[in-house]
ChimeraX commands (.cxc) that place a marker at each C-alpha (Angstrom):
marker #1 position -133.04,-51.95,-98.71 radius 0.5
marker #1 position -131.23,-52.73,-95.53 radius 0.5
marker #1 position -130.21,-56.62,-94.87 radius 0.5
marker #1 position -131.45,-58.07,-91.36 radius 0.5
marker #1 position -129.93,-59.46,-88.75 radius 0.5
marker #1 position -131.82,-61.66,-86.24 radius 0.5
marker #1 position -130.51,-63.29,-83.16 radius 0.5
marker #1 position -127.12,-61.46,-81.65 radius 0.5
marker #1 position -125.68,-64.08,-79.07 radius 0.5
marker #1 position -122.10,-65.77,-78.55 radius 0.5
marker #1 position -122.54,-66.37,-82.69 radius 0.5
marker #1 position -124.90,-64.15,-83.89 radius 0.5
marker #1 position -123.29,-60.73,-82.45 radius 0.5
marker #1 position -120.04,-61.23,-84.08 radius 0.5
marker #1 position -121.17,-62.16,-87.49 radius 0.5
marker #1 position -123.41,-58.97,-87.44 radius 0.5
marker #1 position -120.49,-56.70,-86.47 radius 0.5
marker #1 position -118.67,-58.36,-89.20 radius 0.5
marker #1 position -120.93,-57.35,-91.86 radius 0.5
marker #1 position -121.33,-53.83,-90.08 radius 0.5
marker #1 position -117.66,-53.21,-90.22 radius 0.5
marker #1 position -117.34,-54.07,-93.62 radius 0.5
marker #1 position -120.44,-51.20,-95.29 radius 0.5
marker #1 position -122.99,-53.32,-95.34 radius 0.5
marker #1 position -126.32,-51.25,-94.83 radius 0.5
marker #1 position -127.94,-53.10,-91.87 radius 0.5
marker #1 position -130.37,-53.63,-89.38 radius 0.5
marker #1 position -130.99,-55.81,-86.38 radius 0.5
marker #1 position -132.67,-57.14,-83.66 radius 0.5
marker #1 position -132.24,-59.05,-80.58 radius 0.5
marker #1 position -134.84,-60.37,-77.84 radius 0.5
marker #1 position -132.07,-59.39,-75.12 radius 0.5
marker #1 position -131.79,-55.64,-76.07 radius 0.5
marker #1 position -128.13,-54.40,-74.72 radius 0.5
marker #1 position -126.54,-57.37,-77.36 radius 0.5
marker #1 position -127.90,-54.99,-79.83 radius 0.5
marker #1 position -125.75,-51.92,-78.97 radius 0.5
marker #1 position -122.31,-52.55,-79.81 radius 0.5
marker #1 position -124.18,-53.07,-83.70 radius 0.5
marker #1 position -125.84,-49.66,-82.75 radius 0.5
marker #1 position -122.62,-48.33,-82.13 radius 0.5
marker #1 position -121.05,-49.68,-85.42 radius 0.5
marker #1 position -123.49,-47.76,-87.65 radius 0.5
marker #1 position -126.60,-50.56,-87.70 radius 0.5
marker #1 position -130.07,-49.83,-86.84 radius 0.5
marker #1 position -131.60,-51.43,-84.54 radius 0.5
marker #1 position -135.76,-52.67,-84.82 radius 0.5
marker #1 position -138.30,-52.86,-81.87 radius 0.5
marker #1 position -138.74,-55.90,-83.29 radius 0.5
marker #1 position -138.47,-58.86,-85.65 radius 0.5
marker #1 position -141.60,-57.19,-87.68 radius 0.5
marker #1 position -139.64,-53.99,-88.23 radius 0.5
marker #1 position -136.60,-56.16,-89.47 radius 0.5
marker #1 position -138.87,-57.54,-92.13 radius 0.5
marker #1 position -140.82,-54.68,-93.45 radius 0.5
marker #1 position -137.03,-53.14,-93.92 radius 0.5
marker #1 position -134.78,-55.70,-95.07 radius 0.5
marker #1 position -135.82,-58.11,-98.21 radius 0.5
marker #1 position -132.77,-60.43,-97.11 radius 0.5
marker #1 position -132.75,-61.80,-93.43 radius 0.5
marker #1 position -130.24,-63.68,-91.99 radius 0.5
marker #1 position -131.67,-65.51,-88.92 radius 0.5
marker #1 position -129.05,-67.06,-86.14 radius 0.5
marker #1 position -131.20,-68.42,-83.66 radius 0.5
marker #1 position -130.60,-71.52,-81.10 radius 0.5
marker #1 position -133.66,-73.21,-82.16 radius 0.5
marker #1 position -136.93,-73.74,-83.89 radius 0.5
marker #1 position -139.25,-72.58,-81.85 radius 0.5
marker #1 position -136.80,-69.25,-81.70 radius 0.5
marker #1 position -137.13,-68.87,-85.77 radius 0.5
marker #1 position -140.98,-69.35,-85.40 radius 0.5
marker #1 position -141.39,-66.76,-82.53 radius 0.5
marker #1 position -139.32,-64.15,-84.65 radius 0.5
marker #1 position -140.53,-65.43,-87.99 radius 0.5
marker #1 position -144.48,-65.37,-86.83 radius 0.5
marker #1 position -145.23,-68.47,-87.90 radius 0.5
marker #1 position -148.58,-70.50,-87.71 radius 0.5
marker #1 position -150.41,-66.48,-87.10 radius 0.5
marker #1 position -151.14,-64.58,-90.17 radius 0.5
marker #1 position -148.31,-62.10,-89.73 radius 0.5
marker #1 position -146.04,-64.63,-91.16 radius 0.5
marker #1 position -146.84,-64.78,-94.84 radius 0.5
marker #1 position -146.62,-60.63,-94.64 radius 0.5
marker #1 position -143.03,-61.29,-93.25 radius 0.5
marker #1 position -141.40,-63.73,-95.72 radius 0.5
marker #1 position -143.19,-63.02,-98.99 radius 0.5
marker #1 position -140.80,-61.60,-101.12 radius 0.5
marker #1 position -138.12,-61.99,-98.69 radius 0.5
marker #1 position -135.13,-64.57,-98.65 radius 0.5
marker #1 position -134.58,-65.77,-95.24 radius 0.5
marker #1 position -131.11,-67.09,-94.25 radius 0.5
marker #1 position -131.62,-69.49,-91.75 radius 0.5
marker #1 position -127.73,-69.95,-90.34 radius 0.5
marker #1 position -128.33,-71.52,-86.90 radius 0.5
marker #1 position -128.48,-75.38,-86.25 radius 0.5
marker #1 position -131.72,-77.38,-85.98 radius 0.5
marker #1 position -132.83,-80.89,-87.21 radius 0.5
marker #1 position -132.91,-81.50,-90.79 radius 0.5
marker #1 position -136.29,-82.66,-90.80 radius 0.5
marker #1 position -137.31,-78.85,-89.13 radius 0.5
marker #1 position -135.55,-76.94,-92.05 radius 0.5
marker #1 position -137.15,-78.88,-94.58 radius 0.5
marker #1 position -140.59,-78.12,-93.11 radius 0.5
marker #1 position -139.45,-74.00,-92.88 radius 0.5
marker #1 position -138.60,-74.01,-96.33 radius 0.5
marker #1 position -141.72,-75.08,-97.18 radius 0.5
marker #1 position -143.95,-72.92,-95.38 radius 0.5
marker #1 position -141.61,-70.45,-96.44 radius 0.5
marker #1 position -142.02,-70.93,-100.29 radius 0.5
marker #1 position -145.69,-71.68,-99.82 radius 0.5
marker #1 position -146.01,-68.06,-98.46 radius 0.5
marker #1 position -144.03,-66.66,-101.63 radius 0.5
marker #1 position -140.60,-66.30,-99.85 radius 0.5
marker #1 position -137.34,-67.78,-100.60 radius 0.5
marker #1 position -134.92,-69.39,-98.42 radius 0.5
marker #1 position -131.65,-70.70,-97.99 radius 0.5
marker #1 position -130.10,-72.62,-95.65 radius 0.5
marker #1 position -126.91,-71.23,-94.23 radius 0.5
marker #1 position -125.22,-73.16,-91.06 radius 0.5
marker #1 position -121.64,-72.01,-90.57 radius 0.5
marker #1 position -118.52,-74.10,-88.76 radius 0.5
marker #1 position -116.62,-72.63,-86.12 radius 0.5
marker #1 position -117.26,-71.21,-82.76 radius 0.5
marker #1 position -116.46,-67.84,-81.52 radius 0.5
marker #1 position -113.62,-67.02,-82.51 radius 0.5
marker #1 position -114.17,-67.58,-86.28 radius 0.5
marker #1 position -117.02,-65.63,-85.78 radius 0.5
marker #1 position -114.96,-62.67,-84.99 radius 0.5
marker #1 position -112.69,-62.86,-87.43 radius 0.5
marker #1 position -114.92,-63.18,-90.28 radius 0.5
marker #1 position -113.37,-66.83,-90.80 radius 0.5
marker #1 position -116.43,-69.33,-90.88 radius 0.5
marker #1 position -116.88,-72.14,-93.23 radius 0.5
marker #1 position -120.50,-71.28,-94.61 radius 0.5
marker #1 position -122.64,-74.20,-95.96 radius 0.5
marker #1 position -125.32,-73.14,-98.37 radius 0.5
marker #1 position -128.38,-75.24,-99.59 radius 0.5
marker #1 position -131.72,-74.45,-101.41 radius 0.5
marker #1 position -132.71,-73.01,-105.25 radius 0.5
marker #1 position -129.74,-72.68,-106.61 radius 0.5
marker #1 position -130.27,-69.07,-107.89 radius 0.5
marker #1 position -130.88,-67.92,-104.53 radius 0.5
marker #1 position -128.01,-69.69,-103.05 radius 0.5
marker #1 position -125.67,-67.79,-105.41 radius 0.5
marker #1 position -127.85,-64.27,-105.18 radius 0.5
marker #1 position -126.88,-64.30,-101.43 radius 0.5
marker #1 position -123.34,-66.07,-101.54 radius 0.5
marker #1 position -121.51,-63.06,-101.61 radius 0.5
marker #1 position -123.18,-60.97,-98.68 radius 0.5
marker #1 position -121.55,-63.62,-96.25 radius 0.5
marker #1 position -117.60,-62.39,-97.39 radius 0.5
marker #1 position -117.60,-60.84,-94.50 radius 0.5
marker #1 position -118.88,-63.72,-92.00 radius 0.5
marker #1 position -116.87,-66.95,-94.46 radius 0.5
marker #1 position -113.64,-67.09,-95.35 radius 0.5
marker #1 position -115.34,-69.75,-97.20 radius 0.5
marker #1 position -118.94,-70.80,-98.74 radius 0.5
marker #1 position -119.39,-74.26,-99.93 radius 0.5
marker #1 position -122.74,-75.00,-102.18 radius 0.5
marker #1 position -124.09,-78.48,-100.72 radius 0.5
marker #1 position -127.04,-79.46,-102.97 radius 0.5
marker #1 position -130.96,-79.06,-101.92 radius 0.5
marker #1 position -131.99,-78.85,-98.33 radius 0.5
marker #1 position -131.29,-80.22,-95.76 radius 0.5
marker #1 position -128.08,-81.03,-97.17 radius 0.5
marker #1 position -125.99,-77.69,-95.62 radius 0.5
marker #1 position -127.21,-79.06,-92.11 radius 0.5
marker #1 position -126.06,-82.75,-92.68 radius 0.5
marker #1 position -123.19,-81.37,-93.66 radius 0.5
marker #1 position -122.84,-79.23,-90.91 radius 0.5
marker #1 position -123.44,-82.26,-88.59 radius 0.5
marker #1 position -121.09,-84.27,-90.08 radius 0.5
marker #1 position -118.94,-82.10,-89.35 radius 0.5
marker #1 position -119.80,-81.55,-85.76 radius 0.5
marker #1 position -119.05,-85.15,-84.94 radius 0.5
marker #1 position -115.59,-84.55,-86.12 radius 0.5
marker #1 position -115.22,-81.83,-83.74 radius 0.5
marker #1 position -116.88,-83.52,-80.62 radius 0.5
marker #1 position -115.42,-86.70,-80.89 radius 0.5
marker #1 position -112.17,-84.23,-81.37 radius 0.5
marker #1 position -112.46,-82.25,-78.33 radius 0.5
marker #1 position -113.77,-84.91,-76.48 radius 0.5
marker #1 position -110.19,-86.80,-77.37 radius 0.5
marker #1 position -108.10,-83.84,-76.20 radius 0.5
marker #1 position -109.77,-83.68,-72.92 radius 0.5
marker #1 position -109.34,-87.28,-72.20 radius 0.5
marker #1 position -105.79,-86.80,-73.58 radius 0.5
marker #1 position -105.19,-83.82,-71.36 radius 0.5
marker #1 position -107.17,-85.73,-67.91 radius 0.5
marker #1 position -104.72,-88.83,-68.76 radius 0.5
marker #1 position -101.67,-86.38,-68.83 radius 0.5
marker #1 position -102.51,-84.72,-66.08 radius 0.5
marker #1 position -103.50,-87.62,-63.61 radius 0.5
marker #1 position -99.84,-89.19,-64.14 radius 0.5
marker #1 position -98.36,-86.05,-63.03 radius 0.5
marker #1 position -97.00,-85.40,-66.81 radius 0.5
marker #1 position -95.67,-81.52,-68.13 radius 0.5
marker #1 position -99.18,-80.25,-69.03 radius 0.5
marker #1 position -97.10,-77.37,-70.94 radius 0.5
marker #1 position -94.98,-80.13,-72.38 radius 0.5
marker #1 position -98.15,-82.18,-73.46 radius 0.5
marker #1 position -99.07,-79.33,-75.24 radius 0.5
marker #1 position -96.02,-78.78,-77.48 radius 0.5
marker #1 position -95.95,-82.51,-78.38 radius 0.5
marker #1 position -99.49,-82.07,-79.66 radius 0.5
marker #1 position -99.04,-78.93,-81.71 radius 0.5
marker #1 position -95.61,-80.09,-83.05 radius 0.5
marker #1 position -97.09,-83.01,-84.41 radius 0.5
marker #1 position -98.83,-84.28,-87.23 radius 0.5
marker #1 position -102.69,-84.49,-85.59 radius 0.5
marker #1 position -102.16,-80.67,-84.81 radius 0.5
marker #1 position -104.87,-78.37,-86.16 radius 0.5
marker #1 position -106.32,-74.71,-85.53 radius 0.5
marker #1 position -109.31,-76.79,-83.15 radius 0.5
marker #1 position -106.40,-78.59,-81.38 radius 0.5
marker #1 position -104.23,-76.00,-81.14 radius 0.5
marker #1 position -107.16,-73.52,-79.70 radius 0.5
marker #1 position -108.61,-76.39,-77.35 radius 0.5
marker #1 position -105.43,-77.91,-75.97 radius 0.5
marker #1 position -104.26,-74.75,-74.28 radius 0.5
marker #1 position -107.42,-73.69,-72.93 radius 0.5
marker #1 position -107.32,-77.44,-71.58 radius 0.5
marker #1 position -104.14,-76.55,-70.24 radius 0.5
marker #1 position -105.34,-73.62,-68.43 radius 0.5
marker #1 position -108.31,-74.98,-67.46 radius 0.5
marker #1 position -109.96,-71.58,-69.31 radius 0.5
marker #1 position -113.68,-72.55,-69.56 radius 0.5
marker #1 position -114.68,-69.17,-71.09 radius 0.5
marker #1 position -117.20,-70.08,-73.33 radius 0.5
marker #1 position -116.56,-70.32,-77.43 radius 0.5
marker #1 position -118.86,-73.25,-78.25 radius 0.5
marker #1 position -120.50,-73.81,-74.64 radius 0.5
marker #1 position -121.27,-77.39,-73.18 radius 0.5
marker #1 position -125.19,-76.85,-73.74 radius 0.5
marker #1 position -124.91,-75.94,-77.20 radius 0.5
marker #1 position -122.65,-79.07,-78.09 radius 0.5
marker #1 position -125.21,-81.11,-76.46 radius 0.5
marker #1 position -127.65,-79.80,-78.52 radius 0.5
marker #1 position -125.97,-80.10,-81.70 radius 0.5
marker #1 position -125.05,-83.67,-80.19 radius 0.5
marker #1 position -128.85,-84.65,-79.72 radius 0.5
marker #1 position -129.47,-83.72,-83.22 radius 0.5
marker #1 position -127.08,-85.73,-84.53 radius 0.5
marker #1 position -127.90,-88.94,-82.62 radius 0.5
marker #1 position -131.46,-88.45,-83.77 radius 0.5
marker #1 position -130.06,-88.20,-87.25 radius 0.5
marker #1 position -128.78,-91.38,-87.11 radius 0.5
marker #1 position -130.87,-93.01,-85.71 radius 0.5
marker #1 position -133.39,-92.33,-88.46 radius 0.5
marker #1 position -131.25,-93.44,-90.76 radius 0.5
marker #1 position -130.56,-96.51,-88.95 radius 0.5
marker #1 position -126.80,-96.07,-88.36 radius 0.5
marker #1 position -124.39,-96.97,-85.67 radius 0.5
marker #1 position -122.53,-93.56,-83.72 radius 0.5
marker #1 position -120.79,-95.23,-80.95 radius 0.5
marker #1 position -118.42,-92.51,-80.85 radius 0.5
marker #1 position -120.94,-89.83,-80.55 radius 0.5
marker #1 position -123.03,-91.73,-77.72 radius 0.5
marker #1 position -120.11,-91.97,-75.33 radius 0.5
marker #1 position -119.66,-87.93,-75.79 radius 0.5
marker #1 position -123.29,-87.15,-75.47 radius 0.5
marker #1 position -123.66,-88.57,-71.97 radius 0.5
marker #1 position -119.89,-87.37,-71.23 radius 0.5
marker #1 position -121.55,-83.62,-72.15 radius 0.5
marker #1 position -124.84,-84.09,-70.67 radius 0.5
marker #1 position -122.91,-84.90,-67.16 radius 0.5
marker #1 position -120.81,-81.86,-67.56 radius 0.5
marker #1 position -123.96,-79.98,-67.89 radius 0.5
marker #1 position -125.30,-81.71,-64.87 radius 0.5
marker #1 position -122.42,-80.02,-63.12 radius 0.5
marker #1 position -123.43,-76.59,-63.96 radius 0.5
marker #1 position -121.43,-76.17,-66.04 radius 0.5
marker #1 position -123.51,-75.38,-69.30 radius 0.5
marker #1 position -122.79,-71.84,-70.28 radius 0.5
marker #1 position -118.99,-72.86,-70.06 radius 0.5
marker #1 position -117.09,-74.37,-72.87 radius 0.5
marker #1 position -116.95,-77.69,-74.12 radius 0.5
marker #1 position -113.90,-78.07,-73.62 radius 0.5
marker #1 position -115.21,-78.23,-69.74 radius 0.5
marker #1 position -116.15,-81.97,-70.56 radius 0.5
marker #1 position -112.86,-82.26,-68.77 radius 0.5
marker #1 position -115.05,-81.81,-65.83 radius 0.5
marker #1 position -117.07,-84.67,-66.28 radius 0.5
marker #1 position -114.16,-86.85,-66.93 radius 0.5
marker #1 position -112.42,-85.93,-63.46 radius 0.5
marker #1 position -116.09,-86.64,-61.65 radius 0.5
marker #1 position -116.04,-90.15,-63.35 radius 0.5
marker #1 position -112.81,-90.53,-61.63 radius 0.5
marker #1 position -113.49,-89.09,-58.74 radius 0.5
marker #1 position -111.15,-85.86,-58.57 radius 0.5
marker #1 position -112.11,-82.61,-57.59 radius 0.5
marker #1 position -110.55,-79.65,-59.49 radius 0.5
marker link #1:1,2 radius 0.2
marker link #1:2,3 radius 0.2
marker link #1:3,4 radius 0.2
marker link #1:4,5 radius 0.2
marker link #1:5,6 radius 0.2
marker link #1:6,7 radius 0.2
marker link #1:7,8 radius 0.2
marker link #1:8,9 radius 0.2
marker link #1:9,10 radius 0.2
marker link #1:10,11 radius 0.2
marker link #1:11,12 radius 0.2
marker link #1:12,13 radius 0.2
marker link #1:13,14 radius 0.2
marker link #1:14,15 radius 0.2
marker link #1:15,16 radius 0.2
marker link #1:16,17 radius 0.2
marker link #1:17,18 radius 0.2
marker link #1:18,19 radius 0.2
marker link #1:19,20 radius 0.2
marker link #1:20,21 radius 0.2
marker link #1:21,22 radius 0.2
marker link #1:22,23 radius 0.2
marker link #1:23,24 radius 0.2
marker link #1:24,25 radius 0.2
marker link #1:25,26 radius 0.2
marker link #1:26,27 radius 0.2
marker link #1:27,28 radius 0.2
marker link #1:28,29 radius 0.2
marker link #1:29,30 radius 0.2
marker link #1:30,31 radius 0.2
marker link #1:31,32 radius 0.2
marker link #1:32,33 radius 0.2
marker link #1:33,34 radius 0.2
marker link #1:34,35 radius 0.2
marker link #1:35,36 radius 0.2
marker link #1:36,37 radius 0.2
marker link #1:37,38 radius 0.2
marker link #1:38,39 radius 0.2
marker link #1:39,40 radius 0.2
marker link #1:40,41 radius 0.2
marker link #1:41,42 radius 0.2
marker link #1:42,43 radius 0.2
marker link #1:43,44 radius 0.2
marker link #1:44,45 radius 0.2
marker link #1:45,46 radius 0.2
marker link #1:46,47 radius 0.2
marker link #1:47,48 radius 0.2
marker link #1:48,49 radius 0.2
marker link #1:49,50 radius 0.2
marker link #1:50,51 radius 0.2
marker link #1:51,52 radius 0.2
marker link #1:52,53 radius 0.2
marker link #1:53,54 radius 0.2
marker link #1:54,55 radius 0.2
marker link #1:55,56 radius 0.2
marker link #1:56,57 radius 0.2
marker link #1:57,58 radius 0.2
marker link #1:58,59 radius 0.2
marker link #1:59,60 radius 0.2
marker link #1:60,61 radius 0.2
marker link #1:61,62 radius 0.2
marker link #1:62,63 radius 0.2
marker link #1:63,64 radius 0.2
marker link #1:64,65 radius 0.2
marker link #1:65,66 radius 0.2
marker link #1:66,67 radius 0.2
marker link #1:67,68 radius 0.2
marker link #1:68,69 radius 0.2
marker link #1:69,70 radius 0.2
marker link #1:70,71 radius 0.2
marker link #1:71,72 radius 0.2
marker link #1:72,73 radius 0.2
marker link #1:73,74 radius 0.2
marker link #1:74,75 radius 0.2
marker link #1:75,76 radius 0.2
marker link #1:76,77 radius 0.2
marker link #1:77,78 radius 0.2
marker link #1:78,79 radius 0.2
marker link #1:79,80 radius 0.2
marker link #1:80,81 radius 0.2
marker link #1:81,82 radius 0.2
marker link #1:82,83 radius 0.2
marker link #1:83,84 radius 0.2
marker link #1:84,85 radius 0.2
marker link #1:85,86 radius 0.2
marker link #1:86,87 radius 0.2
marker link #1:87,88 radius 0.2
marker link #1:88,89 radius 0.2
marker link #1:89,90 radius 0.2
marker link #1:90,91 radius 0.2
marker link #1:91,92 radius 0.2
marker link #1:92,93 radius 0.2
marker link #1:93,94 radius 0.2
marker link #1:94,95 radius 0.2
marker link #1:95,96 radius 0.2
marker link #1:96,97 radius 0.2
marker link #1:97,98 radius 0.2
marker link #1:98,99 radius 0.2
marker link #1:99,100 radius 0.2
marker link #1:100,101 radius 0.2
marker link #1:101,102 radius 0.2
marker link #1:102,103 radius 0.2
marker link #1:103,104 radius 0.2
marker link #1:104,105 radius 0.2
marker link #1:105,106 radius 0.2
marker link #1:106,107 radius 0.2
marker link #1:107,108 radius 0.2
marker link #1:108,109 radius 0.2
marker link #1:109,110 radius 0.2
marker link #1:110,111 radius 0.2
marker link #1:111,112 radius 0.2
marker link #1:112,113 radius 0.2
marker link #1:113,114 radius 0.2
marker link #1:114,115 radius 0.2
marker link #1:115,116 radius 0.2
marker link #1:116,117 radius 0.2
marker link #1:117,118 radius 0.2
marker link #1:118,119 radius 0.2
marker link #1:119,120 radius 0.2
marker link #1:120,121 radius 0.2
marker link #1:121,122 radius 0.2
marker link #1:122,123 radius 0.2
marker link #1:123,124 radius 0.2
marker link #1:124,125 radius 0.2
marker link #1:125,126 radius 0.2
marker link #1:126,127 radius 0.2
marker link #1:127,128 radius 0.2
marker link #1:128,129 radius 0.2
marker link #1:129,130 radius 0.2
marker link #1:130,131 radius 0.2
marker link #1:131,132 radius 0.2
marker link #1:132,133 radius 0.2
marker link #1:133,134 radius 0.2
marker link #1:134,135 radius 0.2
marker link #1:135,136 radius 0.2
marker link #1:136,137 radius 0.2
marker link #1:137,138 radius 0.2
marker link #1:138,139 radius 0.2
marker link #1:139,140 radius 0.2
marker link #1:140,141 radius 0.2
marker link #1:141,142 radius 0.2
marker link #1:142,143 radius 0.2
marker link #1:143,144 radius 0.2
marker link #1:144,145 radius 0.2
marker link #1:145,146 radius 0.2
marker link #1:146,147 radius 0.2
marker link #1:147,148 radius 0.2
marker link #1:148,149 radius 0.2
marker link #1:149,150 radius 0.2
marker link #1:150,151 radius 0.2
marker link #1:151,152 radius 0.2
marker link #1:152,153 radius 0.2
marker link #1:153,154 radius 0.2
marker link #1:154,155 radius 0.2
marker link #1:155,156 radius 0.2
marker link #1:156,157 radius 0.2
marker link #1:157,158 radius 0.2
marker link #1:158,159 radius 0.2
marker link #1:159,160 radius 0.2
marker link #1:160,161 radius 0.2
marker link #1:161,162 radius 0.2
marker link #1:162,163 radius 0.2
marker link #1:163,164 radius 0.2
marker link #1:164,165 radius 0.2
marker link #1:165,166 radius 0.2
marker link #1:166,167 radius 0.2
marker link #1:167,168 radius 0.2
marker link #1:168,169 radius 0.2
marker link #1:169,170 radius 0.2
marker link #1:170,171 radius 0.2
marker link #1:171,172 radius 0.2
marker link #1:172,173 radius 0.2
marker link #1:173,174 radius 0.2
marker link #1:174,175 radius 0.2
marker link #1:175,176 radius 0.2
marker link #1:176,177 radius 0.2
marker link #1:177,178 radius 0.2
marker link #1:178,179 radius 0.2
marker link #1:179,180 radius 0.2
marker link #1:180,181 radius 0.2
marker link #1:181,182 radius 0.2
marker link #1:182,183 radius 0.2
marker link #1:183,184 radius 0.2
marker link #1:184,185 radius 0.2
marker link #1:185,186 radius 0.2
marker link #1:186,187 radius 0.2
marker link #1:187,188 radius 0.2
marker link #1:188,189 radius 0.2
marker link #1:189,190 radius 0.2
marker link #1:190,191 radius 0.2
marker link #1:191,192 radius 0.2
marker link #1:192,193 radius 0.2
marker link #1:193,194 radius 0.2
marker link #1:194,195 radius 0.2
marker link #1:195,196 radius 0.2
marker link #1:196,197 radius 0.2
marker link #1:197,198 radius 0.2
marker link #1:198,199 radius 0.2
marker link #1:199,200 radius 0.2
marker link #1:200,201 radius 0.2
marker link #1:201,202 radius 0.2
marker link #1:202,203 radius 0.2
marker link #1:203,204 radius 0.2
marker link #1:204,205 radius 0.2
marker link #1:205,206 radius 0.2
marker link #1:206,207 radius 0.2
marker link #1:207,208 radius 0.2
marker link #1:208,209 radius 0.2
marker link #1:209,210 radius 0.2
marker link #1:210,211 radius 0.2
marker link #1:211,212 radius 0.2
marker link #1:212,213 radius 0.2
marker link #1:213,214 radius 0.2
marker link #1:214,215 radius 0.2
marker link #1:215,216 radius 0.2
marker link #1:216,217 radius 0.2
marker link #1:217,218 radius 0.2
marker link #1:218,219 radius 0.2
marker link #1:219,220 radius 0.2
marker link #1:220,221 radius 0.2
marker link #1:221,222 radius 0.2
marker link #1:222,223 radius 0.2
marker link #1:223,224 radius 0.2
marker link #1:224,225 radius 0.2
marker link #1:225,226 radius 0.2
marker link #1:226,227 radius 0.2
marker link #1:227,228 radius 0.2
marker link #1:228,229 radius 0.2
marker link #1:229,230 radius 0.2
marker link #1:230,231 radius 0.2
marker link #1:231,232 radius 0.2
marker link #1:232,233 radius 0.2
marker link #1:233,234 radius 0.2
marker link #1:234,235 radius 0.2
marker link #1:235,236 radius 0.2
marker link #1:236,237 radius 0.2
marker link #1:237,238 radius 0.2
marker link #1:238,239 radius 0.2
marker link #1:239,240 radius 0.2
marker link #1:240,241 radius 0.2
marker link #1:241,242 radius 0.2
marker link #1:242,243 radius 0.2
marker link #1:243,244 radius 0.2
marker link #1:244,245 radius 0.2
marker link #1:245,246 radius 0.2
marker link #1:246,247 radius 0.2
marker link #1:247,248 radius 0.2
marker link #1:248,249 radius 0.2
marker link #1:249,250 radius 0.2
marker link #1:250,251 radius 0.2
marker link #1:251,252 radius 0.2
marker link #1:252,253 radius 0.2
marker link #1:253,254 radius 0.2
marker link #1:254,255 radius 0.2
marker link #1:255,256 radius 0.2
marker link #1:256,257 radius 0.2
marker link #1:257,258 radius 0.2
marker link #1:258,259 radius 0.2
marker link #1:259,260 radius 0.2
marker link #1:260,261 radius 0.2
marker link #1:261,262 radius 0.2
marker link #1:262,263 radius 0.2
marker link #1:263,264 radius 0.2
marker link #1:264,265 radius 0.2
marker link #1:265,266 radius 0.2
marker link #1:266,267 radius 0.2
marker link #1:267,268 radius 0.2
marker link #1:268,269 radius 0.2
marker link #1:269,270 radius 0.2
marker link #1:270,271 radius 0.2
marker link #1:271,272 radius 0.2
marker link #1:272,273 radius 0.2
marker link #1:273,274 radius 0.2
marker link #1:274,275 radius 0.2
marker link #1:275,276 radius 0.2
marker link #1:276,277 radius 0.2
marker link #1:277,278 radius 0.2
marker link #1:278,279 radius 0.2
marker link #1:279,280 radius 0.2
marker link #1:280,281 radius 0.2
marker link #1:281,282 radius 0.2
marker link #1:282,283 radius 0.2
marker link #1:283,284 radius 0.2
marker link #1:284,285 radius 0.2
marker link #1:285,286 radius 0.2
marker link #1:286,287 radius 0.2
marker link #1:287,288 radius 0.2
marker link #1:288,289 radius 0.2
marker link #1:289,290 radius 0.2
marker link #1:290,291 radius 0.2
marker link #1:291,292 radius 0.2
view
């Protein structure tokens, strides 16, 4: 049978050409329909709708911006969704609380389906090179029955335990790369209000020992004050949010990731939410009081 593909945005339309490109026998669907064509165009079929996907394809991978997203395309709470996962693994590769995966995979095994959770790290340009760093939770013979579709989308697939544990991972992570970016742009505001070399800036950062591929990517868009989105300010908010409410249900201090959630939610405020995060430049300068 075919493997589905649900949910073709800034992510989702990348990692779906991937496995296109690379044979594997697929077929997709998107709620905005013209996202869908470039797969049409590289051999995929495309559904009229998440139904078709899942009377075709056994395995579904499902990269959606939210919950209520995965329910509308999953059908749950109606009938129609026990017909759609029974049997079926579902791949659920987006980012949503912890607490709302564990309650999917529950309905979802209740119903007679199996699924694995499968958030990825990186933003779009990983995406479209096929070099994500997958994190994989759930039965652990599922977990390895689908590890090797994602070559293609991973240059890397790490096994994290039961879920939730791939998302807590993949938050984890994300505070490393906020707080990160975040950094650079203050870095980059400081720079550039004392009237340093912003080219010069630049080469001292990816000479040195803090450099990496994020710093390296985000410094000279910083630089050229390219806002064209890769991870975009309302998604980093998001994945912010969930975070915060992560810790705070386990109690825990994240000073850090305070100060950059109401740095990103001004920069948002600005307009400025379908641009990238490295745009939290923007609210930096309006805290200051410069116009750019």
């Amino acid at each position: 049978m075919d493997i589905g593909f649900i949910g073709l945005g800034v992510m989702g339309q990348p990692m779906a050409l991937n496995l296109a490109r690379a044979g594997t026998s697929l077929i997709v669907w998107n709620r905005s329909s013209d996202r869908s064509e470039p797969l049409r165009a590289a051999g995929a079929s495309v559904a009229a709708s998440p139904a078709e996907v899942f009377s075709r394809a056994s395995t579904v991978l499902m990269m959606l911006a939210h919950g209520d997203a995965i329910d509308a395309a999953l059908a749950r709470g109606t009938p129609e969704f026990a017909a759609n996962v029974a049997q079926h693994t579902i791949l659920h590769m987006g980012t949503t609380s912890p607490e709302y995966s564990s309650a999917l995979e529950a309905d979802i095994r209740a119903a007679g389906g199996h699924y694995v959770e499968a958030p990825v790290s990186g933003s779009r340009k990983p995406a479209e090179a096929g070099e994500l760093v997958g994190m994989l939770a759930g039965e652990p013979e599922v977990v390895e029955s689908v590890r090797t579709l994602l070559g293609p989308i991973c240059s890397e697939t790490h096994v994290c335990g039961a879920v939730p544990s791939a998302l807590l991972m993949k938050l984890a992570v994300n505070i490393f790369l906020i707080t990160t970016v975040t950094g650079l742009a203050e870095a980059i505001h400081f720079a550039d209000h004392h009237g340093l070399d912003l080219q010069q800036f630049r080469a001292v950062v990816d000479g040195g020992q803090m450099a990496s591929g994020i710093s390296r990517v985000k410094t000279l868009k910083l630089v050229n004050r390219d806002f064209d989105v890769q991870a975009s300010i309302t998604d980093v908010l998001k994945n912010n949010r969930l975070i915060a409410e992560a810790a705070r249900d386990a109690k825990m201090a994240s000073p850090l990731l305070d100060v950059c959630h109401a740095l990103f939610r001004e920069t948002e405020a600005l307009g400025l939410g379908r641009a990238d995060m490295v745009a939290v430049v923007r609210a930096l300068e309006a805290r200051t009081g410069l116009e750019k």
